[in-house]
C-alpha positions in Angstrom: 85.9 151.7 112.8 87.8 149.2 114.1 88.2 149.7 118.5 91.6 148.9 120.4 92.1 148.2 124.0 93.4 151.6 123.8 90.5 153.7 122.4 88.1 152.1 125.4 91.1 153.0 127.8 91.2 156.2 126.4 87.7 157.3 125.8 85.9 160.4 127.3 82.8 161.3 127.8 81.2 164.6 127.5 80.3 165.8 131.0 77.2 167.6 131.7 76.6 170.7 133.8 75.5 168.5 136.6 78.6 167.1 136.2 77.2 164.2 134.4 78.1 161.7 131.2 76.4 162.4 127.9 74.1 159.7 127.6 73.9 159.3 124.2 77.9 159.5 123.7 77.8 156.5 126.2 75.0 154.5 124.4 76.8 155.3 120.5 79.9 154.2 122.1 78.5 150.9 123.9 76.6 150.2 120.5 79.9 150.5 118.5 82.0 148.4 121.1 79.1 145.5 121.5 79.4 145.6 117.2 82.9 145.4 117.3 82.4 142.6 119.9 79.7 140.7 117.8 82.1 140.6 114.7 85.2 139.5 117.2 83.3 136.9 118.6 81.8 135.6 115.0 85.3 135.9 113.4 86.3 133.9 116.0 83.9 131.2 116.0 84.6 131.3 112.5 88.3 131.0 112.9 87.5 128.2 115.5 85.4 126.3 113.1 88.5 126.1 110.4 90.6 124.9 112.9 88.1 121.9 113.9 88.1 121.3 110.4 91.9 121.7 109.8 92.2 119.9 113.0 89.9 116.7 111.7 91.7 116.8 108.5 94.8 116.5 110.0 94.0 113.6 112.1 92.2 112.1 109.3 95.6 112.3 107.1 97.0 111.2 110.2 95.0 108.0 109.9 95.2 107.4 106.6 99.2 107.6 106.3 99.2 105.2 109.8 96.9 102.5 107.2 99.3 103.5 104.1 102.1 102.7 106.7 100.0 99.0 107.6 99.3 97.9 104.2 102.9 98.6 103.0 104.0 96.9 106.4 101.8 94.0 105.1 102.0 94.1 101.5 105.8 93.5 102.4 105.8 91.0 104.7 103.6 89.1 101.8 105.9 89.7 99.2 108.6 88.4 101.4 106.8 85.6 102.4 105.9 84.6 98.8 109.7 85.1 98.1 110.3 82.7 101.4 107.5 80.1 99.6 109.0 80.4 96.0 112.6 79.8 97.7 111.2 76.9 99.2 109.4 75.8 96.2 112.1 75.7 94.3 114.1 74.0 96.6 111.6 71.2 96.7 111.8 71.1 92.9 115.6 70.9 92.9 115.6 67.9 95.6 112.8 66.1 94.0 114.3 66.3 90.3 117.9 65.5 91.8 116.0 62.2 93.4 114.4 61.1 90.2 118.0 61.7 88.3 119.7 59.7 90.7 116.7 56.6 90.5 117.3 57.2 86.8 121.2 56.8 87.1 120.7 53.8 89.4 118.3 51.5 87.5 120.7 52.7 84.3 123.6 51.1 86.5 121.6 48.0 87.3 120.9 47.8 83.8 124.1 48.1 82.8 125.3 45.4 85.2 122.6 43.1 83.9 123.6 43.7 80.2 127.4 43.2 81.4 126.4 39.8 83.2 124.6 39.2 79.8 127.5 39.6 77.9 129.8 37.4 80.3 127.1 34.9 79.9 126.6 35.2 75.9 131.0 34.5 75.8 130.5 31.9 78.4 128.0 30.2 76.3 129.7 31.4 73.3 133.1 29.6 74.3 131.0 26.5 75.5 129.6 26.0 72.3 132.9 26.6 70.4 134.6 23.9 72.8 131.6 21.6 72.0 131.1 22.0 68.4 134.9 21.9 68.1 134.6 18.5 69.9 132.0 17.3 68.0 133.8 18.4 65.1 137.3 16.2 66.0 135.0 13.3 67.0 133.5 13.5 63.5 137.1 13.9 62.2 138.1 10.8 64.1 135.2 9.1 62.7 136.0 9.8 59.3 139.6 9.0 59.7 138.8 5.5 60.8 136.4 4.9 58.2 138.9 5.6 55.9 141.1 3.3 57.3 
């Protein structure tokens, strides 16, 4: 039987002629109220006990999604730093291959300058030995004509 503020409020006691309480109504009643109190107090310490556990679960969720938060925090801050590095990397790349291409284009110039001046120089030569051999030639020409004279 389960005992309300009420019922102790309300309870009476048999009096005796003397004008007395019935001991043993008393006793029953203060052995049912001290059982009722026993299973309060244990349900409670029980119902305290779940919330310690409830409570420590909660902060260690609470912990866990705060390092959840930290390594996503971090695992980002990576990624965008490797994105920052690649960027960079590539940029590097791009300047270092536009160098090489423009040493390539330069020493092709140079070459081509040298191969031009080549040229000029073969039809220098070219017209030099024309003019000479067609020199020699009308000397010979002239030497044949007067030997025939």
């Amino acid at each position: 039987m389960k005992i309300t503020p009420m019922d102790i409020q309300q309870q009476q006691f048999k009096g005796k002629l003397v004008g007395g309480l019935d001991a043993d109504d008393v006793d029953a009643f203060l052995q049912t109220v001290a059982r009722e109190m026993e299973e309060l107090i244990r349900e409670n310490d029980q119902l305290k006990e779940r919330l310690n556990r409830h409570q420590a679960s909660l902060a260690d969720m609470e912990a866990r999604e705060v390092q959840l938060r930290e390594t996503m925090l971090a695992a980002q801050k990576i990624s965008e730093e490797m994105k920052g590095n690649a960027q960079k990397e590539a940029q590097l790349i791009v300047s270092e291959a536009e160098l090489k291409g423009e040493k390539i284009v330069a020493a092709a110039e140079n070459k081509l300058i040298g191969l031009n001046n080549q040229i000029a120089e073969l039809k220098r030569e070219k017209v030099q030995f024309e003019s000479g051999f067609k020199a020699l030639l009308d000397t010979y020409y002239k030497l044949l004509a007067l030997g025939d004279e």
